[in-house]
VOGU-3710 file (C-alpha; in Angstrom, 3 decimals, decimal comma):
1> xxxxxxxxxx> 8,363/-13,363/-11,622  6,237/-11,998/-9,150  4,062/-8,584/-8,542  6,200/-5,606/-7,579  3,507/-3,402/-6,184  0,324/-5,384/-5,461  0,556/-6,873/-1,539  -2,602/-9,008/-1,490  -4,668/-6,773/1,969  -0,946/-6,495/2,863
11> xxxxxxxxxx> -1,348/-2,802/3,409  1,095/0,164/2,493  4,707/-0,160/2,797  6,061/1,420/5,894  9,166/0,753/8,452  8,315/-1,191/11,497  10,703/-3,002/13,804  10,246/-7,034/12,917  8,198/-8,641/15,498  9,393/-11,381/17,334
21> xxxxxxxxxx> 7,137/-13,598/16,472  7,352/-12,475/12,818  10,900/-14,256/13,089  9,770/-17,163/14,701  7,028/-17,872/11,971  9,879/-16,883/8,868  12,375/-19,241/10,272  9,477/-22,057/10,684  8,988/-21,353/6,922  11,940/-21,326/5,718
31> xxxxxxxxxx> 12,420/-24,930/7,621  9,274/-26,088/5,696  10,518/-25,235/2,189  14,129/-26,800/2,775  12,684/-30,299/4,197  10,200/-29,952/1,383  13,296/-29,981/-1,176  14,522/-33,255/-2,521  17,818/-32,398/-0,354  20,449/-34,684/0,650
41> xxxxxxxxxx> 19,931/-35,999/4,362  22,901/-34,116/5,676  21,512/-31,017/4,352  17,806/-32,085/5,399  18,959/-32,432/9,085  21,407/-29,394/9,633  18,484/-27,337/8,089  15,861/-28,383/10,467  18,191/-28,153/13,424  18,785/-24,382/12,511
51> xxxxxxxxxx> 15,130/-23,712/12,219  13,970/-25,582/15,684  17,312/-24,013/17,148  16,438/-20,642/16,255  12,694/-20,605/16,943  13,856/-21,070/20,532  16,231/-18,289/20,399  13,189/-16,504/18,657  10,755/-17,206/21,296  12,979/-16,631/24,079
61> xxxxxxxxxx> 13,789/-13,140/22,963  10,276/-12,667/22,863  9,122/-13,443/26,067  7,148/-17,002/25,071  7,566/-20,321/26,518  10,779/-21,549/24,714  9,184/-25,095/24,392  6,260/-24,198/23,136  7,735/-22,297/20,138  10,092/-25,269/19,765
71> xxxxxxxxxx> 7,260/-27,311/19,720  5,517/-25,780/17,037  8,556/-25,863/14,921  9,145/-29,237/15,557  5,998/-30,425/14,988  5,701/-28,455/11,534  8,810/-29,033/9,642  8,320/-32,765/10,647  5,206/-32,749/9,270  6,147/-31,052/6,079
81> xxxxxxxxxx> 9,327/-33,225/5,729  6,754/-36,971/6,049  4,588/-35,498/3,652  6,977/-34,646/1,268  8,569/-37,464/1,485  5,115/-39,728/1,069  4,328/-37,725/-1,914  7,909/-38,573/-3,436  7,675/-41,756/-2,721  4,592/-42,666/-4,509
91> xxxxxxxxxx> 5,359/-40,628/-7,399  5,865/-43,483/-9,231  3,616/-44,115/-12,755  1,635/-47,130/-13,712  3,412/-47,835/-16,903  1,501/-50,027/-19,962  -1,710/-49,099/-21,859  -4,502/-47,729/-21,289  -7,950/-46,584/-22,792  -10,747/-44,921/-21,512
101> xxxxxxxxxx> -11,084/-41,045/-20,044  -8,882/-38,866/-18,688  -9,134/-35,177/-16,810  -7,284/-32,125/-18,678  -5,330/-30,885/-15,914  -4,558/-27,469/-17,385  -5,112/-25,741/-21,096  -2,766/-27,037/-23,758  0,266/-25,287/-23,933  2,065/-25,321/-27,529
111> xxxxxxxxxx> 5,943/-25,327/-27,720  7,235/-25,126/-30,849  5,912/-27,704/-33,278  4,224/-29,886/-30,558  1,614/-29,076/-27,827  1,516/-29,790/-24,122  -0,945/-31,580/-21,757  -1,334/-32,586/-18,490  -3,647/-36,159/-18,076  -5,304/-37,350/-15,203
121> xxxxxxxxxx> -5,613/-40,754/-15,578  -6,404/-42,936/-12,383  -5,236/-40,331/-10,044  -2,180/-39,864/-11,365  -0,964/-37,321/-13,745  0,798/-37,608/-16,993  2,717/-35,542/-19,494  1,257/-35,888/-23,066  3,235/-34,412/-26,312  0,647/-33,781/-29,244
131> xxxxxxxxxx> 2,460/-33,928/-32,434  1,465/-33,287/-36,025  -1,189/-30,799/-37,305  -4,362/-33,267/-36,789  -3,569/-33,840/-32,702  -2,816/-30,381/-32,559  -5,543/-29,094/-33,769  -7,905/-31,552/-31,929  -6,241/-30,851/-28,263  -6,063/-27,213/-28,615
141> xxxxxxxxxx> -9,735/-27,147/-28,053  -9,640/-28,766/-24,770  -9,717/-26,993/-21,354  -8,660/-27,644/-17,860  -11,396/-29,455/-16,798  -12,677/-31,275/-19,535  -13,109/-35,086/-19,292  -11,502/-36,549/-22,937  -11,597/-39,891/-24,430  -8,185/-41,155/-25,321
151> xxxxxxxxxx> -5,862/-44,297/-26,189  -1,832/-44,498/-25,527  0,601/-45,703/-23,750  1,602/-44,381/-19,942  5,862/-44,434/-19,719  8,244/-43,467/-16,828  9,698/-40,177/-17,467  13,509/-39,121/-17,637  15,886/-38,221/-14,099  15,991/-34,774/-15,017
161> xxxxxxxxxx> 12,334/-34,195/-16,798  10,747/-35,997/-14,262  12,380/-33,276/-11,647  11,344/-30,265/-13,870  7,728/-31,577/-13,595  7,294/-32,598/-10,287  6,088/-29,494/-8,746  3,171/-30,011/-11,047  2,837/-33,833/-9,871  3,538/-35,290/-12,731
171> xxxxxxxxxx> 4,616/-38,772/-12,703  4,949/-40,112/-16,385  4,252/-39,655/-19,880  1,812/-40,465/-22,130  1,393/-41,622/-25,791  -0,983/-41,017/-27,500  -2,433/-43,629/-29,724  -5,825/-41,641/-30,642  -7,796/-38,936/-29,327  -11,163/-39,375/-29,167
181> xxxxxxxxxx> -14,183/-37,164/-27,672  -14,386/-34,312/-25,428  -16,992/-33,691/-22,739  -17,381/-30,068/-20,254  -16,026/-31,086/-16,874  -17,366/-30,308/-13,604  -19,974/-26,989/-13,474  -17,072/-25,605/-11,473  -14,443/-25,743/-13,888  -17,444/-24,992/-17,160
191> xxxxxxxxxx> -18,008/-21,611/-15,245  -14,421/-20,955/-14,817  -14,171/-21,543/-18,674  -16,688/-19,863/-19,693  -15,007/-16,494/-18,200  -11,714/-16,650/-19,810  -13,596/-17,657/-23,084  -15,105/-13,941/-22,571  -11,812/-12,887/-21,968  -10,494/-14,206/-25,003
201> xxxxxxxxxx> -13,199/-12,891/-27,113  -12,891/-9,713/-26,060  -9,460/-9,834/-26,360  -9,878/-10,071/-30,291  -10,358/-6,058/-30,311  -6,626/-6,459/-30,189  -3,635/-6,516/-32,446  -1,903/-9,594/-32,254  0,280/-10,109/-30,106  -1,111/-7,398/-27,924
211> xxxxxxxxxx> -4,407/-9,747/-27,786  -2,028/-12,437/-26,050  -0,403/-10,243/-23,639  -3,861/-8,912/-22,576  -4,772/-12,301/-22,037  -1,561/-12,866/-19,554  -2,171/-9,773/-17,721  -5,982/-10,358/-17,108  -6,339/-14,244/-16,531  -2,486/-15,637/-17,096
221> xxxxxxxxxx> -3,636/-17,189/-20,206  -0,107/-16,762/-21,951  -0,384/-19,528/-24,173  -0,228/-18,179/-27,672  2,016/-15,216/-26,638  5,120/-14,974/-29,137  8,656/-16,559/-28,107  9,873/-13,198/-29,224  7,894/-11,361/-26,826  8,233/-13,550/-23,776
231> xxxxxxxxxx> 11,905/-13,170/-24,273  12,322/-9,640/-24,309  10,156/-9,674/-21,304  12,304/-12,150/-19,624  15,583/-10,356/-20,773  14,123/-6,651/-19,210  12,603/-8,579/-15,715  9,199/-7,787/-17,006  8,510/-11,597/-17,504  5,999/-11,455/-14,385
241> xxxxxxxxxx> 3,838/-8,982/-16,865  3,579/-11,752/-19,282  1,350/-14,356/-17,005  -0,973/-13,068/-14,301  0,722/-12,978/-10,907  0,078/-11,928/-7,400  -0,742/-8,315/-8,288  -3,849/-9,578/-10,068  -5,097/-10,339/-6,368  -5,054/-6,933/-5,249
251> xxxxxxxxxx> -6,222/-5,106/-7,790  -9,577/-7,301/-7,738  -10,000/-6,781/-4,752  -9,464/-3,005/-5,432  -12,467/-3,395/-8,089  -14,637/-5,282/-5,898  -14,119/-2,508/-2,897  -16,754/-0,527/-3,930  -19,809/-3,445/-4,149  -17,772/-5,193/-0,696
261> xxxxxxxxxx> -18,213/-2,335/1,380  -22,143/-2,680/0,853  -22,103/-5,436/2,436  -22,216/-6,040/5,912  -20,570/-7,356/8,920  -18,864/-10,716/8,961  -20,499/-11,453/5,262  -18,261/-9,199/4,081  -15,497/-11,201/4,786  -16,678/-14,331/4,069
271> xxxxxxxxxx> -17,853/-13,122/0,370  -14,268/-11,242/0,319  -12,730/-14,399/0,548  -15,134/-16,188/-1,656  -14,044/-13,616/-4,289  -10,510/-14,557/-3,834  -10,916/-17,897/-3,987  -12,725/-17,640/-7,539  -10,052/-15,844/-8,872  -7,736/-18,388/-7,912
281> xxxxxxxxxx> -9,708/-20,951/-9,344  -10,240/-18,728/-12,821  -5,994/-18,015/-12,999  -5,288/-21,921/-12,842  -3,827/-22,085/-9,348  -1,212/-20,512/-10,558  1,754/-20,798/-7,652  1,869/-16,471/-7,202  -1,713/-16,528/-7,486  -2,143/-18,994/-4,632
291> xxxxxxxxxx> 0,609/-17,267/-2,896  -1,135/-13,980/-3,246  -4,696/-15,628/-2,155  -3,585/-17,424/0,868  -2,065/-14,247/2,091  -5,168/-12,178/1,310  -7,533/-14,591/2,420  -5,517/-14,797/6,128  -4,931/-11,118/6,167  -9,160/-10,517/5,807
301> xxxxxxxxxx> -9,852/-13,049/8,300  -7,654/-11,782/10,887  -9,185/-8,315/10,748  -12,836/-9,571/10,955  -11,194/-11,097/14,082  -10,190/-7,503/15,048  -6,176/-8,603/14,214  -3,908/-7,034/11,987  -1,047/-9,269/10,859  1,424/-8,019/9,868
311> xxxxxxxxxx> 2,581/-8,755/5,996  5,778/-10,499/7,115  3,473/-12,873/9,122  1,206/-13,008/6,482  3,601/-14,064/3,842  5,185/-16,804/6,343  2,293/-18,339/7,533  0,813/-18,640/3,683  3,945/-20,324/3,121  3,936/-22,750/5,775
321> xxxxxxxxxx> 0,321/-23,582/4,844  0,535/-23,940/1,283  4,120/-26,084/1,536  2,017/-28,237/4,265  -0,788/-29,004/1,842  1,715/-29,626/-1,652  4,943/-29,568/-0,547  6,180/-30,153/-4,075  5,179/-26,051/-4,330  8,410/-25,590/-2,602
331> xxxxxxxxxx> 10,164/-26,906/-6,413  8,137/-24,438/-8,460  10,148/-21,595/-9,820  7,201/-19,323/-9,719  6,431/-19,972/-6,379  10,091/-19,076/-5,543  9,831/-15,934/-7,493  7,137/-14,802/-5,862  7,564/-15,386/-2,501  11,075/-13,927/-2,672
341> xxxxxxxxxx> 9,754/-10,812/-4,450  7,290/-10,256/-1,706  9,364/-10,673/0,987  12,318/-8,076/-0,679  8,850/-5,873/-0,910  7,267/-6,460/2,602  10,861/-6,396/4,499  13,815/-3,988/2,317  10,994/-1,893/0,157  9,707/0,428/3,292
351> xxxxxxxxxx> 13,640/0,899/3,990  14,396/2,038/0,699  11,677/3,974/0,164  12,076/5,910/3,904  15,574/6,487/2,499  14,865/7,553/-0,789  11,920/10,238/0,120  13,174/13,247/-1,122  12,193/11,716/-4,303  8,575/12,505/-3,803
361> xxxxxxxxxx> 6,310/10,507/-5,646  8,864/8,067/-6,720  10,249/7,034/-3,919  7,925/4,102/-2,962  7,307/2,788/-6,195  11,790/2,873/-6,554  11,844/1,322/-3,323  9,185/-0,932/-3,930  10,643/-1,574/-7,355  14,701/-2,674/-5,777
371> xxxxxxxxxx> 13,161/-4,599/-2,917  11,399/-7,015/-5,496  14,591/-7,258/-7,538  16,869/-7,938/-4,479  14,171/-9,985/-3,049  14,553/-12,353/-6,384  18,415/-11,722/-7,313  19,069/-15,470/-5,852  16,293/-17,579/-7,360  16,948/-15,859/-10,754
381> xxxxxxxxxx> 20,836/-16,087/-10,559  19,984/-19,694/-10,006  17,002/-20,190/-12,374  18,159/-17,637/-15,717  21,797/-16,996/-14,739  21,374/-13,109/-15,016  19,953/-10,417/-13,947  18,415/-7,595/-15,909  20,272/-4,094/-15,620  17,190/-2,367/-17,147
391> xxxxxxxxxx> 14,926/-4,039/-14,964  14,527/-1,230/-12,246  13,687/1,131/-14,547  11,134/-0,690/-16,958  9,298/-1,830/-13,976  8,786/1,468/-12,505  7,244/2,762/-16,149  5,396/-0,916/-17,156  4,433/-1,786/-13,971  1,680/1,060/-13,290
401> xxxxxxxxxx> -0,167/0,654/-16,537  0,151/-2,876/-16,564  -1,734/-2,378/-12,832  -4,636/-0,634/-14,778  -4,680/-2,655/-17,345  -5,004/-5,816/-15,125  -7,262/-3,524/-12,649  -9,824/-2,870/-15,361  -9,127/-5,581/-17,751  -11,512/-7,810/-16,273
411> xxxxxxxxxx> -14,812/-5,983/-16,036  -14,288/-4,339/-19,417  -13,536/-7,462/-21,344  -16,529/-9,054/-19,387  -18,958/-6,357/-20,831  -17,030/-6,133/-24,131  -17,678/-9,869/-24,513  -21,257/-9,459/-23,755  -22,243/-6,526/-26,072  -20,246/-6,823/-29,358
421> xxxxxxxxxx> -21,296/-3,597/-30,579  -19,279/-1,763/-27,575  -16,318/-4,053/-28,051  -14,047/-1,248/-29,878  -14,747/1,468/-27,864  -14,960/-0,392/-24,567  -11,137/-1,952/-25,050  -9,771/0,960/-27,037  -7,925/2,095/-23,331  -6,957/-1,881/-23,299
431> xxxxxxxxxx> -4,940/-1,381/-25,931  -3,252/1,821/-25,377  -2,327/0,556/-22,263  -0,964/-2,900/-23,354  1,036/-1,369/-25,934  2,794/1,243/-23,488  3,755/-2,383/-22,283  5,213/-3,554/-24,657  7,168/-0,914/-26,128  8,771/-0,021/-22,596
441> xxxxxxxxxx> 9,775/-4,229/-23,125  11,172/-3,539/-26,642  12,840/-0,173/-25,318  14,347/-1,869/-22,519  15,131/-4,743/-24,703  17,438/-2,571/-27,173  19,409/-0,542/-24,030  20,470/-3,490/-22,169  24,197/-4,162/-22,696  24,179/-7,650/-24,217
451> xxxxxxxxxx> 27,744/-7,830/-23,386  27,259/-7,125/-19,818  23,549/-8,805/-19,217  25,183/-11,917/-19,262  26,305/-14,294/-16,576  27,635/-12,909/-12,808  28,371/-9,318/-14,433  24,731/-8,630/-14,482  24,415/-9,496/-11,070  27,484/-7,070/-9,727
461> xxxxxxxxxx> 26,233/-4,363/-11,906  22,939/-4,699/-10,631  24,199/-4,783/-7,090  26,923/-1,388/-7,346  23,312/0,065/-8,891  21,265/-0,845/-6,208  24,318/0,256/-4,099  24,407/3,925/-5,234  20,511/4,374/-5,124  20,406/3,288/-1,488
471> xxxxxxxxxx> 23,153/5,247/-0,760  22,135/8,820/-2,054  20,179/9,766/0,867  23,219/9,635/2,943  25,987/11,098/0,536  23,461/14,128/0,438  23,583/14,133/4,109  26,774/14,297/4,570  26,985/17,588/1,779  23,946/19,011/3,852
481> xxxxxxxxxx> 26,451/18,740/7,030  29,532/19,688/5,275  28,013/22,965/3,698  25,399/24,353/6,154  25,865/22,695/9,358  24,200/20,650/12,110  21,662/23,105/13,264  19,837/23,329/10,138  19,144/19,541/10,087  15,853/19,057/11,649
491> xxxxx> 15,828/17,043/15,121  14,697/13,807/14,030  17,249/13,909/10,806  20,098/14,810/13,360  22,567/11,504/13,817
//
């Protein structure tokens, strides 16, 4: 899942009336991501109709040339749709043997009693299943990046694996015959290494399996994280906690403010943006990460061009760009998380929250908090089948320490890592933090109904919840009116 509270420069949540052109650039992106689907023609064409259609209607409400808009739209999502389906079409393997070296694409991932890696062999990329105790231990010391010697096989892949993978562009499978050497990739991806490899060190300051989840929270290095763990995290919506996420994007930025605002003039924006693109780079390109960076990135450069965007705009136009360069993004379930999330955050949130502020304090964060979940209540009725009941409430009291935890993770494991004697005392607040995480995960775990929590009774419990919360403000109105009258209501409270 994606962040709840962390809008990459998106600004604070407040209520604004939707721009025009907002609209104009959703509905263009939401025509991108369908034609970007392996959809059936019929589907394909009603879809782009709709979003050329109502671009128009867009535009013309707002006072643009009507063909111009329609244009643009046309000219996008046809785009998007011919290099989608180029991509599709020559995601095809070359099947029979081969030896000689292959790129790591990511870091090994174990499942169970086998390990997972991602080959680049001649441009294409391949799915390789280390089994046995000798491959495993020889592949788990490989990194994304890494050029490796091997031997095997290359094999077409199954209907439905093959559709599980392709957001990652995987094309086949590989067997492995033998594994042979391993050599440091480019100096790009050896410096990326070499920082999570600090991580990780300083990680070991840590009880296992809080070590792992630091890991996740810092750099989205969630490999060796329990099954037990990353299912009570998925069963009490905290499973965006478990792997770094668009959150992580603000909250560097938040630590780099400080040594940023030194600098000046345009080089502030171009190193801001350098800074973001790093941490991209470090977190794997995760699909929330690159989410989170495109928006950021677009969100400084329009106000060194004296332009504020608004985050709606921001989030639409990072979509249509990132679905225009890989439209196979538009398969990946994080990527769907995460955009949904944001939007429930960017568009429902400030709404909520206006109507829940006699809550003080909480109200942001609450309706922050339901405008994530009802952002993602589709993708994850799709994706899981349910929807947490007790996911409203551990977010609000995970999702702030798991903020400072990924806000200060970073430079403290850095410095950890690089004086050993300091290590305890430098990640003691680490740990505190990470295991306030947890437990609110096992808490949450042990009060949600397991007879309820599953299938479509989650998702009408959620919504009659989500229901009664948005609702208070107005039931107390009406008791306000009942009991003391009109006149006490101040003007701008008055309906």
């Amino acid at each position: 899942m994606s962040e709840h509270y962390g809008l990459a420069a998106a600004g604070e949540p407040h209520v604004r009336r939707t721009d025009p052109v907002d609209a104009v650039m959703v509905v263009i992106a939401i025509g991108c991501w369908v034609v970007a689907l392996p959809v059936g023609a019929a589907l394909w064409m009603v879809s782009a109709s709709s979003a050329v259609l109502g671009s128009a209607v867009l535009a013309s409400r707002a006072g643009r040339r009507v063909w111009a808009w329609t244009l643009v739209a046309i000219v996008v999502i046809v785009g998007v749709a011919v290099h989608a389906g180029l991509q599709r079409s020559t995601a095809r393997p070359d099947v029979g043997p081969f030896a000689g070296w292959a790129v790591v694409v990511d870091d090994p991932q174990p499942f169970g009693a086998a390990t997972r890696v991602i080959l680049g062999v001649d441009g294409r990329r391949y799915e390789m299943w280390a089994r046995g105790r000798a491959a495993r231990l020889r592949v788990e010391g490989w990194e994304a990046g890494d050029l490796v010697a091997v031997s095997g096989t290359r094999t077409e892949l199954a209907g439905l694996r093959h559709e599980r993978v392709a957001w990652q562009h995987v094309v086949g499978a590989f067997e492995p015959e033998w594994l042979g050497d391993r050599v440091p990739g480019s100096p790009l991806s050896r410096a990326s290494n070499r920082v999570r490899d600090l991580v990780s060190s300083a990680s070991s300051a840590l009880a296992h399996p809080d070590d792992t989840l630091f890991t996740g929270l810092v750099i989205g290095d969630d490999r060796d994280q329990p099954p037990e763990m990353l299912d009570r995290f998925r069963r009490t919506g905290l499973s965006h906690l478990t792997a770094v996420s668009g959150q992580n994007v603000t909250l560097i930025l938040m630590a780099m403010a400080p040594a940023l605002a030194l600098i000046p003039g345009r080089s502030r924006s171009a190193i801001t943006v350098m800074v973001i693109a790093w941490f991209v780079i470090i977190t794997r390109l995760e699909p929330s990460i690159l989410r989170a960076g495109v928006m950021a990135a677009l969100a400084v450069v329009a106000r060194a061009g004296g332009r504020e965007g608004s985050p709606l705009r921001m989030l639409a136009l990072a979509v249509c760009m990132l679905i225009a360069i890989d439209p196979m993004l538009a398969g990946s379930v994080g990527f769907q998380l995460s955009v949904g999330a944001t939007a429930g955050v960017v568009t429902i949130g400030p709404h909520l929250a206006e109507r829940l502020r006699r809550l003080g304090p909480l109200a942001s964060p609450l309706g922050v908090t339901l405008g994530a979940q009802i952002g993602v209540l589709l993708p994850s009725a799709i994706t899981f089948g349910r929807l947490p009941l007790t996911g409203i409430g551990a977010n609000l009291l995970a999702v702030p320490v798991a903020g400072a935890v990924m806000l200060l993770g970073l430079p403290l494991s850095l410095a950890a890592a690089l004086a050993p004697p300091l290590r305890s005392a430098l990640m003691f607040p680490m740990r505190l933090g990470v295991r306030w995480v947890d437990s609110v995960a096992l808490l949450a775990d042990r009060l949600e109904p397991s007879d309820v929590a599953i299938g479509w009774w989650a998702h009408g419990g959620f919504v009659a919840a989500a229901g009664l919360v948005a609702g208070w403000r107005h039931v107390r109105r009406r008791w306000v009116l009942d009991t003391e009258g009109d006149g006490h209501l101040p003007p701008h409270r008055r309906r």
